[in-house]
N, C-alpha and C positions, 0 to 999 in steps of 0.2 A: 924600684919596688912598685907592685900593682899599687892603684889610685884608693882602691877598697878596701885592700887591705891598712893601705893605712889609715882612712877614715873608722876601722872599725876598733883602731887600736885607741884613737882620739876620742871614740865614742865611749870605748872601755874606762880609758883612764879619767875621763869626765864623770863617768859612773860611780869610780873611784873616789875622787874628791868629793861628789853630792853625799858621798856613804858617811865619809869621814866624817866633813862640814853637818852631816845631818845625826850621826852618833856624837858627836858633841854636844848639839844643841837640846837634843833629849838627853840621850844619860850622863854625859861628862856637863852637865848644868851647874853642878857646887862647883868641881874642880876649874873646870873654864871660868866663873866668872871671879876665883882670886888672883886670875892670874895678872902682872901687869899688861895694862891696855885693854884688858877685857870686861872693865868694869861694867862697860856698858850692857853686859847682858842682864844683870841686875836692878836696871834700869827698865828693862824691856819685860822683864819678868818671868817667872819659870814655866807660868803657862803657855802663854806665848809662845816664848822659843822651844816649849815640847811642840807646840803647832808647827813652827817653821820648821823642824827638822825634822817630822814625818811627813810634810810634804815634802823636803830635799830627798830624803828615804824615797819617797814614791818616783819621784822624779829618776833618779839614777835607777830604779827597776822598772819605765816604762822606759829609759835609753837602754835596755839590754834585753829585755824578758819580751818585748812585745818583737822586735826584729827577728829574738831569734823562733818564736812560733813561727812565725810568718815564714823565716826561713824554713824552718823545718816542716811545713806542710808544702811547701815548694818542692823540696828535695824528695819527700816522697811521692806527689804529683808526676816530676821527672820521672821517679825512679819506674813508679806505673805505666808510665805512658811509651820506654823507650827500651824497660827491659819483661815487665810482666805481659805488657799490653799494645806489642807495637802497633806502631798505624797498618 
């Protein structure tokens, strides 16, 4: 399996997890912190962890949204340079 493609599968599902881990920490705040072992969110406070979890939110859509502009103004660059505009 290409090297990139796998890195962009590990990139994906990391994105995954920062989403989850960071929808919990903003809106599942009551239910996450009855849970056992979670008490400590209760501790940390609801503001707080609405903080930490819109930055894990930001975090998982700058590993996904900013690659793929980037890619995609690439791909169109190619696509100009090799089918509209050859050298």
């Amino acid at each position: 399996m290409d090297a990139d493609l796998l890195l962009w599968i590990g990139q994906i599902l990391l994105a995954l997890a920062f989403l989850g881990v960071g929808y919990t920490h903003t809106l599942g705040f009551d239910q996450a912190s009855t849970r056992p072992g979670m008490t400590w969110l209760a501790a940390v406070g609801r503001d707080r962890m609405r903080i930490i979890g819109i930055l894990e939110i930001l975090g998982a859509v700058g590993l996904i949204i900013v690659n793929a502009i980037l890619g995609a103004i690439a791909t169109l660059i190619a696509y100009g340079r090799f089918v509209v505009a050859p050298f």
